[in-house]
C-alpha positions as CSV (number, residue, x, y, z in Angstrom):
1,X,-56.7,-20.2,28.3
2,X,-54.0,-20.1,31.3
3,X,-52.4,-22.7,33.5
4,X,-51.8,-22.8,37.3
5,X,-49.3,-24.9,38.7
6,X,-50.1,-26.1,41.9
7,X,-48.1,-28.2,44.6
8,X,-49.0,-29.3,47.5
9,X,-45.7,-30.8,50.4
10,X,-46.1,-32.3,53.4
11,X,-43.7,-33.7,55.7
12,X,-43.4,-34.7,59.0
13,X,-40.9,-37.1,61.5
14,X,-43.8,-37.0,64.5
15,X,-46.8,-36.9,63.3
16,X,-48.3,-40.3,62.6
17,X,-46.4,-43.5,63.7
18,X,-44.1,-43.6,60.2
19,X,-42.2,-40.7,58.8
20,X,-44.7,-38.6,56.6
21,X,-43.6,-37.3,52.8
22,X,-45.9,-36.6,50.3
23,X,-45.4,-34.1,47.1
24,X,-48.3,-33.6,44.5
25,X,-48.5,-31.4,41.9
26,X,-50.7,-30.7,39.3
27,X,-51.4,-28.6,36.1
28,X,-55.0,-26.6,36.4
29,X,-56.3,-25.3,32.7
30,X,-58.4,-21.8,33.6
31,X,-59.9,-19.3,32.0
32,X,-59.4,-15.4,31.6
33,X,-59.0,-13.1,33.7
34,X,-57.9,-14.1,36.6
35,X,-58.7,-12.6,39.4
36,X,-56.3,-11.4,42.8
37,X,-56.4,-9.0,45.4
38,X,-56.0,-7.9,49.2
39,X,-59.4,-6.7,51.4
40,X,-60.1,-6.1,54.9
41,X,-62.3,-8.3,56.2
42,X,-65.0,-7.1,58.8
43,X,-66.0,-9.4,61.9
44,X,-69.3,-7.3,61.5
45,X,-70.7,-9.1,58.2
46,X,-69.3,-11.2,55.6
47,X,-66.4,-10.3,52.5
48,X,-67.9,-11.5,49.1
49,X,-64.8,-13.2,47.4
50,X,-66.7,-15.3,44.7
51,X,-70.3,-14.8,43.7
52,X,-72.3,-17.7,43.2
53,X,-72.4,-16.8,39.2
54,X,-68.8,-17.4,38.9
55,X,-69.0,-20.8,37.6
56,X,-66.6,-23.4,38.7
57,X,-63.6,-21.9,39.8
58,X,-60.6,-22.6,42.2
59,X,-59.7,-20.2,45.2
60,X,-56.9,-19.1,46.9
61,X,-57.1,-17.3,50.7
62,X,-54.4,-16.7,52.5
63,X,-55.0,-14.7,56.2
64,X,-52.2,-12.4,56.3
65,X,-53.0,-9.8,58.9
66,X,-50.2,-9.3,60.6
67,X,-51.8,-6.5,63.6
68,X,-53.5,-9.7,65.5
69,X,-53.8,-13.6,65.5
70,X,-57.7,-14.0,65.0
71,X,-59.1,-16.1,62.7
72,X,-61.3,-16.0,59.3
73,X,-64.1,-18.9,58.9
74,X,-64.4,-19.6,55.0
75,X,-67.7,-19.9,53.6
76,X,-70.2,-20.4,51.2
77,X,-72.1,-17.8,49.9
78,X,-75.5,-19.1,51.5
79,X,-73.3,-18.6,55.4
80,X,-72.6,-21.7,55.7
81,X,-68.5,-22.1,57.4
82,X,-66.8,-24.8,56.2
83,X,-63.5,-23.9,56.8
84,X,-61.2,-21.5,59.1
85,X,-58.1,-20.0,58.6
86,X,-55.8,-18.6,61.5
87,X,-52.9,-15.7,60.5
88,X,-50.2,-17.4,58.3
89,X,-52.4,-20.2,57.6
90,X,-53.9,-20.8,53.8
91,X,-56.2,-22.5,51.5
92,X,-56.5,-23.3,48.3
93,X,-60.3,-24.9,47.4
94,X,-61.9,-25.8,43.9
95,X,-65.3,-24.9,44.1
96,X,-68.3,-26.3,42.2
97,X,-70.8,-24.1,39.6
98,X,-73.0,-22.3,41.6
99,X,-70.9,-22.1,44.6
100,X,-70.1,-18.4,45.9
101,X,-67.6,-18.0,49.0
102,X,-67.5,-15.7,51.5
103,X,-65.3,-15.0,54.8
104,X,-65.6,-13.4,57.9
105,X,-63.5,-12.1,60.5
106,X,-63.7,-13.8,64.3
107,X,-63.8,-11.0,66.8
108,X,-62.1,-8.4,64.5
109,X,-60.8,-7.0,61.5
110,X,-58.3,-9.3,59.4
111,X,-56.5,-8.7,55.9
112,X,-56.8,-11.8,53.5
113,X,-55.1,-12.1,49.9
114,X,-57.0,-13.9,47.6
115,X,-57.3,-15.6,43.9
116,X,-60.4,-16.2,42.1
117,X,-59.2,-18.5,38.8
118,X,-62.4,-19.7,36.7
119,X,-62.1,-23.5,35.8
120,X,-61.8,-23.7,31.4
């Protein structure tokens, strides 16, 4: 067994009518191994990053090509986008048993990092 620390800020003075502050963090309990990396994603067919047999499991993507500013829509395995992800931008998504997830480039090739951590 492992732990992941996660924390999640956000703040803003403009953004709704009131002044906006909220901190939350939390201590995930995950399995061995763990799972993190750096690919190339195409805009010509989709990365696997999590297979459907996985299991439940949290993910980390972070769009960190740095050569343009397109996009990566976040998926799940069966195509479907749920998400998107410009350059800079992240996500972090805990993902259900039998849920693969996938991305793909808009327009051209991107670099994501990613972490695969399997739910105990």
């Amino acid at each position: 067994m492992a732990t992941v620390t996660t924390t999640i800020t956000m703040s803003s003075n403009d953004a709704l009518s009131d002044s906006l502050s909220l901190a939350v963090s939390d201590v995930l309990v995950t399995t061995d191994p763990a799972e993190m990396s750096r690919v190339s994603v195409l805009h010509s067919g989709a990365t696997e990053l999590a297979a459907a047999s996985t299991g439940a499991h949290y993910v980390y993507i972070k769009n960190i090509s740095s050569t343009n500013s397109k996009p990566v829509d976040i998926r799940i395995a069966a195509g479907t986008a749920y998400g998107q992800i410009a350059t800079g931008e992240f996500a972090w998504i805990p993902c259900k048993v039998n849920l693969g997830v996938e991305v793909i480039a808009i327009d051209e090739t991107v670099v994501v990092e990613y972490a695969i951590f399997k739910k105990a």
